[in-house]
C-alpha positions as CSV (number, residue, x, y, z in Angstrom):
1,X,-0.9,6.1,15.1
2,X,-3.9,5.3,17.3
3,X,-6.4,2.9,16.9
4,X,-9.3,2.9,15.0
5,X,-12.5,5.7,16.2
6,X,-14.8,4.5,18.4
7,X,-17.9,5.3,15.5
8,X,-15.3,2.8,12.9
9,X,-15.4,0.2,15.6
10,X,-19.6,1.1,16.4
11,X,-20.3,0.7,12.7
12,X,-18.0,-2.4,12.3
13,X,-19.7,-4.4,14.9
14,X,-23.4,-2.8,13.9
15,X,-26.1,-5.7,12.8
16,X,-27.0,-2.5,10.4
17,X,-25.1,0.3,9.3
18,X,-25.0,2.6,6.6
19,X,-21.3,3.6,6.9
20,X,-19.1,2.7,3.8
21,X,-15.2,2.1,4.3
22,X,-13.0,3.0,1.6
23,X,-9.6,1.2,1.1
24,X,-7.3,3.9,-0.5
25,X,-4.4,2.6,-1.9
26,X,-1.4,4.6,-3.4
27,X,2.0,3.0,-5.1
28,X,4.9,5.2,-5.1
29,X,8.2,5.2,-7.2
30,X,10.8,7.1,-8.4
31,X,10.2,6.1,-12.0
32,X,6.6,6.6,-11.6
33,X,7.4,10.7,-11.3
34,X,9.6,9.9,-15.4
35,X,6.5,8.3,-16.2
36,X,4.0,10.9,-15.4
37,X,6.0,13.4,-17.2
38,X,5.8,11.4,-20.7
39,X,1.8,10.8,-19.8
40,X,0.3,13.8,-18.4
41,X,-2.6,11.9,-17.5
42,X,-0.9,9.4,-15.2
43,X,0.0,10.4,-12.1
44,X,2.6,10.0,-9.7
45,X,2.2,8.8,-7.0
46,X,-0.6,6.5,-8.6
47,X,-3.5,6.6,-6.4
48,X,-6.6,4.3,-6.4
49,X,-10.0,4.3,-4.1
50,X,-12.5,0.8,-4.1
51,X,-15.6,3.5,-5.3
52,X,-17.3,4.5,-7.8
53,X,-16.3,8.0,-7.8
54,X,-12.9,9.5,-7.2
55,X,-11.9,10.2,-3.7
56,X,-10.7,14.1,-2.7
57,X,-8.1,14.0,0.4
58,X,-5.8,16.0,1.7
59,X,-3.2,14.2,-0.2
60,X,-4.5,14.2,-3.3
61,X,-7.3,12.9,-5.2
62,X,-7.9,9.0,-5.6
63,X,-9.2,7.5,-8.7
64,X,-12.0,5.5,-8.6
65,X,-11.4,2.0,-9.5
66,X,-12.6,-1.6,-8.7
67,X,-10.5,-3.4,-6.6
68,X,-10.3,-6.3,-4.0
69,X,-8.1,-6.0,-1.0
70,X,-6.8,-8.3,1.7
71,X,-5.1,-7.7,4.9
72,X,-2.1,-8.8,5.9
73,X,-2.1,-12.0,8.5
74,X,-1.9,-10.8,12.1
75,X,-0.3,-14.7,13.3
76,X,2.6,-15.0,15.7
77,X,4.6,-16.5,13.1
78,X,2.9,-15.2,9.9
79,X,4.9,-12.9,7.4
80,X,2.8,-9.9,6.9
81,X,1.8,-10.2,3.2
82,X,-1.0,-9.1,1.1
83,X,-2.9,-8.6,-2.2
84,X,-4.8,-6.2,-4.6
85,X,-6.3,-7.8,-7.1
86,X,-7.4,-4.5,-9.5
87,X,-9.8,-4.6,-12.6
88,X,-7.4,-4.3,-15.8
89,X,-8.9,-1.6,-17.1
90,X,-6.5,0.6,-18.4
91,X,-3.2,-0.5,-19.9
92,X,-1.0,3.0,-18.6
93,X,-0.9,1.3,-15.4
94,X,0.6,-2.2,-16.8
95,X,3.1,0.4,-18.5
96,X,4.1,2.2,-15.2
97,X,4.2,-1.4,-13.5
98,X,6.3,-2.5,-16.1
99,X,8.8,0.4,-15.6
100,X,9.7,-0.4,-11.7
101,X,12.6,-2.4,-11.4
102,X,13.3,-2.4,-7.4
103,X,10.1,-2.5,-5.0
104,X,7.9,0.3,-4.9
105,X,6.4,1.6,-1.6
106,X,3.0,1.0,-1.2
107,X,0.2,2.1,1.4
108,X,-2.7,1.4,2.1
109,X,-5.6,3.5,4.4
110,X,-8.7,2.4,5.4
111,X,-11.1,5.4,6.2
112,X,-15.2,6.3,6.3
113,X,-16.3,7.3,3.1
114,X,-18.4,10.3,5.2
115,X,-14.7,11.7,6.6
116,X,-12.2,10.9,4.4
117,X,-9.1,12.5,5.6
118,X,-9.2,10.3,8.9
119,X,-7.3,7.2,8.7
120,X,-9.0,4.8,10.4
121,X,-6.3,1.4,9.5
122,X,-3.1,2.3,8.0
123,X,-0.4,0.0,6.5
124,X,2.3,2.1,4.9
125,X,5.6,-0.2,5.2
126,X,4.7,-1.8,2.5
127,X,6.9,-2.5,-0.9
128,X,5.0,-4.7,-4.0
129,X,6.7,-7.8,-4.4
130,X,5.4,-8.9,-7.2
131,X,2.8,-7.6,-10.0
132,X,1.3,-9.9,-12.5
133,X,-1.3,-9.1,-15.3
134,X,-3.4,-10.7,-17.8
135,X,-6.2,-9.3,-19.6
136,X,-8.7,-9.1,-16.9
137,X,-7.0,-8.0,-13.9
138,X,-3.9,-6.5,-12.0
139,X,-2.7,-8.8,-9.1
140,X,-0.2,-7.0,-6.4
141,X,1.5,-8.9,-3.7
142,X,3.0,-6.8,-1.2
143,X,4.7,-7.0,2.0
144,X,6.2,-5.5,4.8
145,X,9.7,-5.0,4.1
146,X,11.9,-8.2,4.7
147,X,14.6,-7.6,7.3
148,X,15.1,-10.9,8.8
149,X,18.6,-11.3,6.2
150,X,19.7,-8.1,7.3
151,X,22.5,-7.6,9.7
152,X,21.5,-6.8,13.4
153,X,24.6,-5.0,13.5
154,X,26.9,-2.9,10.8
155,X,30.2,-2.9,13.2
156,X,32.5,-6.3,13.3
157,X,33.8,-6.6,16.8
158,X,37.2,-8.1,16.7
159,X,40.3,-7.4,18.8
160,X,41.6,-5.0,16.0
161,X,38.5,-2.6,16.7
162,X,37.9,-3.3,20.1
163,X,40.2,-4.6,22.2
164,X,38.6,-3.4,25.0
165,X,36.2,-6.3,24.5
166,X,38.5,-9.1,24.2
């Protein structure tokens, strides 16, 4: 994906602007589909938009909802991680968190309120880690999926497989 539009990076670095960025956020799972069926009103995937009115794109419609986000370290050494903090305002979403037993796949877009269906930032390897709620709000840590236990390689090399090696 390219980098941001030159007007996103204008307005960024502008002493005054009157653009608005939107982070869109939207948490997709296979049990969030079973979930929808039993609540017609809940959809899957669940969508969410930091405004005060619900976002229309060309993937679906966002729900407006009040929301901090932060971005993901960009160090040398840092582990990309995250976190939404949302505004616990309606308990079908502690229900469909509940329901997710193995990491669900999170993204998160950062466009211009003015032209929504342009991505300006995009993270979209993300999987929630960890949700915790209380009565106030919804806290999502999420990260880029962790590889570094993974196998660099799914073939054993030994003289039984490949004695051409040895």
């Amino acid at each position: 994906m390219p980098g941001p539009s030159q007007e996103f990076i204008r307005e960024a670095f502008a002493q005054d602007t009157k653009a608005v960025y939107l982070v869109c956020v939207k948490i997709d799972h296979p049990a969030l589909a079973a979930i929808a069926a039993e609540h017609p009103d809940l959809e899957s995937p669940i969508r969410v938009v930091n405004d005060y009115q619900d976002l229309v794109r060309a993937d679906g419609t966002y729900k407006a909802w009040a929301f901090e986000y932060t971005e993901p370290d960009e160090g040398e050494d840092a582990k990309p991680r995250s976190q939404i903090s949302l505004d616990n305002v309606d308990r079908r979403y502690i229900y469909a968190l509940r329901s997710i037993d193995t990491p669900a796949t999170v993204t998160v877009e950062i466009v211009l309120a003015h032209n929504p269906n342009v991505v300006e930032r995009s993270f979209d390897e993300f999987e929630l880690v960890v949700a915790d709620w209380g009565r106030q709000q919804i806290l999502l840590n999420i990260a880029f999926r962790d590889d570094d236990g993974e196998p660099a390689c799914a073939w054993i090399y030994n003289p039984a497989v490949a004695p051409g090696i040895y």
